[in-house]
C-alpha atoms as one frame of an Amber mdcrd trajectory, in Angstrom:
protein
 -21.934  46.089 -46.070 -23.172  43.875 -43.342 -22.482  40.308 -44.101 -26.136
  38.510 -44.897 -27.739  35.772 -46.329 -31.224  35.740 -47.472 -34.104  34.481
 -49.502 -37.076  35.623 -51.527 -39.416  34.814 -54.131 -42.911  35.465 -55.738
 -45.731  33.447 -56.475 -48.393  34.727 -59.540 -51.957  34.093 -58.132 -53.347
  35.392 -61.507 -55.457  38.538 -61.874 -52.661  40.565 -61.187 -52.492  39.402
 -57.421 -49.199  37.593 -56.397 -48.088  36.533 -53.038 -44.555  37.034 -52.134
 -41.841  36.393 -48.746 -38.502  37.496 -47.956 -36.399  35.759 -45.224 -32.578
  37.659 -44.471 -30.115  36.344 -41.506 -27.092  38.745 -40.674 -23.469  36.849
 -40.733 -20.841  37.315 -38.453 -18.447  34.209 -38.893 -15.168  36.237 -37.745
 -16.972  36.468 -34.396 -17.516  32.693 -34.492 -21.506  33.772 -34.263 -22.321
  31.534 -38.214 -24.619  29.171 -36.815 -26.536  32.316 -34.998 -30.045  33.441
 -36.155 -30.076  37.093 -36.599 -33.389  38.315 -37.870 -33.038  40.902 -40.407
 -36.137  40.577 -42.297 -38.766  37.685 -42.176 -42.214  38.859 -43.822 -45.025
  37.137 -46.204 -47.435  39.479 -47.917 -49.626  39.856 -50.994 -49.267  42.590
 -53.551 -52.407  43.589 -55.949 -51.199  45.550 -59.088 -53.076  49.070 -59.601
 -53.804  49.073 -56.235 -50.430  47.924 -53.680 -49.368  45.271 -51.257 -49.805
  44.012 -47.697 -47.314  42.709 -45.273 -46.458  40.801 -42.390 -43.297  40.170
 -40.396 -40.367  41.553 -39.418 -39.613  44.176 -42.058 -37.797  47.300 -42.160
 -39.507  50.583 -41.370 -40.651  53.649 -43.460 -37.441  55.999 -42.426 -34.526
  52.871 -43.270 -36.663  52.783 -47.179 -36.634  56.278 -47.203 -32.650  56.467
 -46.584 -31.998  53.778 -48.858 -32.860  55.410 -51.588 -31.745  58.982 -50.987
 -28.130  58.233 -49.757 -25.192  58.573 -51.420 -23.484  55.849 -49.112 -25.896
  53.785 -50.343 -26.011  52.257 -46.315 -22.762  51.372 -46.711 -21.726  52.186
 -42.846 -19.065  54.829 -44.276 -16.974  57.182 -42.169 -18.535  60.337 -41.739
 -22.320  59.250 -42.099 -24.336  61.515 -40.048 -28.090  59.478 -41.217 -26.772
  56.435 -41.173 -24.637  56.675 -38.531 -24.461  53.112 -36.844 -24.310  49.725
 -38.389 -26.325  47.754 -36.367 -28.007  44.232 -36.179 -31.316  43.248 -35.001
 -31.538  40.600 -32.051 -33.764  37.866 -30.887 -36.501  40.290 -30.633 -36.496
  41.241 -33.956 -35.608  45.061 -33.967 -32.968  46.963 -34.417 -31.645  50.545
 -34.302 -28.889  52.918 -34.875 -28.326  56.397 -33.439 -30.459  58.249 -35.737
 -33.776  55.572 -36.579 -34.667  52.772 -35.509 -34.167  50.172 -38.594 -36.760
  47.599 -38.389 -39.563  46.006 -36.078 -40.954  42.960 -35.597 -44.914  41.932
 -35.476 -45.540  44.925 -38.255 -48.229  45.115 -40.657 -46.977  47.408 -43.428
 -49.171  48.829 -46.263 -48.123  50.255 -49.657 -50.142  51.633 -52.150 -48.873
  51.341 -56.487 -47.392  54.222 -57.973 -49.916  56.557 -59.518 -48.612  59.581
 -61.192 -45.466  59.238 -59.719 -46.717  59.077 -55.564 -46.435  56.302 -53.552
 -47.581  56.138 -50.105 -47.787  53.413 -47.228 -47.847  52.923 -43.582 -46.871
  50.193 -40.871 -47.816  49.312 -37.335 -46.246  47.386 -34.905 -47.534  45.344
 -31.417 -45.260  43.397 -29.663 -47.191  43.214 -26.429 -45.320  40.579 -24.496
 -45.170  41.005 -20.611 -41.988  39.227 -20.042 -38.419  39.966 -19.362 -36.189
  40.400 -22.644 -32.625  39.777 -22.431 -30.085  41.115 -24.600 -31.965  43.399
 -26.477 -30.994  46.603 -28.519 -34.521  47.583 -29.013 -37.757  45.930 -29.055
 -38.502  45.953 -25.112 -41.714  44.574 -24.431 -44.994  46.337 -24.793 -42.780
  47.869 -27.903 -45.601  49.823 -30.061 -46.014  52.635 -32.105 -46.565  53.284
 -36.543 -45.214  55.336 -39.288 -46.390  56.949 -42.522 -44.038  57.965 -45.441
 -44.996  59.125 -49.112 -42.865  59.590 -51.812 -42.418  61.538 -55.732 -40.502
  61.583 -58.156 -40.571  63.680 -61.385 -37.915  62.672 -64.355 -34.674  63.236
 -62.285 -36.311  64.332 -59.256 -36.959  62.182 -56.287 -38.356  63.463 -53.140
 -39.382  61.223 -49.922 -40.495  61.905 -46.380 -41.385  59.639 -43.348 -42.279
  59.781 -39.897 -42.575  57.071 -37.469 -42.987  56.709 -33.451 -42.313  54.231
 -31.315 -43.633  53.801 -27.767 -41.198  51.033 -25.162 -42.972  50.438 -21.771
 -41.505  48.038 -19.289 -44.440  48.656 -16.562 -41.948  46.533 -13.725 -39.254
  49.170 -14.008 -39.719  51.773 -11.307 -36.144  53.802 -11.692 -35.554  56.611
 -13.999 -35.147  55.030 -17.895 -32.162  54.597 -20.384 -32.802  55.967 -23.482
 -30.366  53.908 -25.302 -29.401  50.845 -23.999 -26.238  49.497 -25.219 -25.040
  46.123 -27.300 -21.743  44.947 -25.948 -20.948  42.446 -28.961 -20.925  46.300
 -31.099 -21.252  49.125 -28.605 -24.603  50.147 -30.802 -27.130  52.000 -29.273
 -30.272  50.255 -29.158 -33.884  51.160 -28.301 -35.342  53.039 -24.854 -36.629
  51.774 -22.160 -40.152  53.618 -21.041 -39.447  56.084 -23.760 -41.745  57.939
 -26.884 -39.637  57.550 -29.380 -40.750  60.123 -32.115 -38.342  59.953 -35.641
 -38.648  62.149 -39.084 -37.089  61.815 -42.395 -36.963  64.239 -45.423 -34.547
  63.069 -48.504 -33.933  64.197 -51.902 -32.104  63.169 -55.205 -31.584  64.710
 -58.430 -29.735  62.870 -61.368 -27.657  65.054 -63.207 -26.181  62.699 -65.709
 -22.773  62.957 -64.974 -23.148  62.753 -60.764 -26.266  62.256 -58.999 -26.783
  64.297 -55.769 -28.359  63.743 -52.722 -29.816  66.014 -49.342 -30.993  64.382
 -46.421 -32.350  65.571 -42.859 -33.253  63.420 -40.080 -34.611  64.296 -36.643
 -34.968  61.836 -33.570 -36.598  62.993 -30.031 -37.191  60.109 -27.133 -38.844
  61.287 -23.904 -39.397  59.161 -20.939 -42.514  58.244 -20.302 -42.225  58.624
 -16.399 -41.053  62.370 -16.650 -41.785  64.040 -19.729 -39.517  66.477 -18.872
 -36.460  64.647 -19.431 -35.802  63.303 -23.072 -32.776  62.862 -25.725 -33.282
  64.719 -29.319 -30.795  64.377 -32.485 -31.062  66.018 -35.528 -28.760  65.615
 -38.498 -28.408  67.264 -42.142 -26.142  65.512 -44.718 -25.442  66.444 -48.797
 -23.684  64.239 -50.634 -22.869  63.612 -54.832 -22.648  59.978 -56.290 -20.698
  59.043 -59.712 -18.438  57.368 -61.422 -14.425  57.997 -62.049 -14.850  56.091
 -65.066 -17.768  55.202 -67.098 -16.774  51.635 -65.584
C-alpha cells in the first residue's frame, strides 16, 4: 500500500449529531520527498444519525468507495489489476487519478444518506474555478468541475454498488488540440485531461461464501475534448476475483 500518515477523529454534539475530520499525507521518504505535503484527504463534515452526513474537503470520490469495497486486491496496487490499475498520488491541487477513475477531488461537497433497509445513497460536487496556471499537476486543471452519484445494497452475503461520476477540465488559454492524460514524471501516472469531459462508471459486486468471498467488477471511462467532440479516449475493464484465507490465520 501507499505509504501514508493521517489523522481523524469525532466529536458527539448530542442528539445524535456529531461533527467529524479526517486529514491523510502520502509518504515517500525513499524518494527523499518526507517533509512534502501530499494531500490525500483533508475534509470536516457533520453526520446526523437516521438521516446521513455532509462533507467538505478534499475527499475521495464515489467510484474509489465503490472499488474499495468490492475488490479483492483490496487497492493494494497488485500485478494484474485491471480497476485499479495505477497507484497514484494526488498533487498540490488536490486530485488525483489513475488510468481507469479519477481517485479524489478537491473543493467537493459530498452527501451521504444512513442506511435504511440495507440502501445507501450519496452524491458529491466539485468547483475548483481558479483562472491561473497550475504546474505539475496530474489532474485538477483549473476550471476542474463536474459530480457523481453512487447507491449501494446489500442483502446477508450480498453486496451490490454502482457509481457514476463526470468531470469537466477547461483551460480557456489553451488554443492547440488537448492531452487527455497528462503525465507525472516522479511515477509515469496518468493524470487528468486537459479541455476534456471526463465521463466514468462503476458496477461491483461481492458475495461471502464462508470459506472465500468473491468479487465482479466493471468499470468504464470515456474523455472527449471539449474543442472537437469528435476526438476522445474510452477504457473499459471487467475483473473477477475470490478472497480467503490459506489458513484460518
Amino acid at each position: 500500500q501507499t505509504s501514508r500518515l493521517g489523522f481523524k477523529g469525532t466529536e458527539d454534539l448530542g442528539g445524535g449529531r456529531s461533527a467529524f475530520f479526517t486529514v491523510e499525507t502520502g509518504l515517500t521518504p525513499n524518494q527523499g520527498q518526507a517533509s512534502t505535503w501530499d494531500n490525500r484527504q483533508s475534509f470536516v463534515g457533520i453526520k446526523q444519525n437516521g438521516i446521513g452526513q455532509v462533507a467538505l474537503g478534499t475527499q475521495y470520490t464515489p467510484i474509489h468507495t465503490a472499488v474499495a469495497a468490492t475488490d479483492a486486491g483490496q487497492q493494494n496496487n497488485l500485478i494484474g489489476d485491471v480497476i485499479y490499475a495505477t497507484g497514484a498520488s494526488s498533487t498540490t491541487s488536490g486530485n488525483g487519478s489513475n488510468s481507469a477513475y479519477t481517485i479524489r477531488t478537491a473543493n467537493t461537497l459530498s452527501v451521504k444518506s444512513d442506511n435504511f433497509k440495507g440502501f445507501t445513497a450519496g452524491g458529491f460536487a466539485t468547483l475548483a474555478n481558479s483562472n491561473t496556471t497550475q504546474t505539475a499537476t496530474t489532474g485538477g486543471n483549473t476550471n476542474y468541475n463536474g459530480f457523481g452519484l453512487t447507491a449501494d445494497y446489500t442483502w446477508n452475503k450480498l453486496y451490490v454498488v454502482a457509481a457514476y461520476q463526470t468531470l469537466k477540465s477547461e483551460q480557456t488559454f489553451t488554443t492547440s488540440e488537448p492531452t487527455y492524460w497528462t503525465t507525472n514524471a516522479s511515477s509515469s501516472a496518468p493524470g487528468g485531461g486537459v479541455n476534456t469531459q471526463d465521463t466514468q462508471k462503476y458496477v461491483g459486486a461481492t458475495y461471502d461464501f464462508g470459506v472465500v468471498k468473491a468479487y465482479s467488477q466493471y468499470v468504464a471511462r470515456k474523455a472527449t475534448s471539449t474543442l472537437n467532440t469528435s476526438n476522445y479516449l474510452s477504457r473499459t475493464a471487467q475483473q473477477i476475483g475470490v478472497r480467503g484465507n490459506f489458513t484460518p490465520n
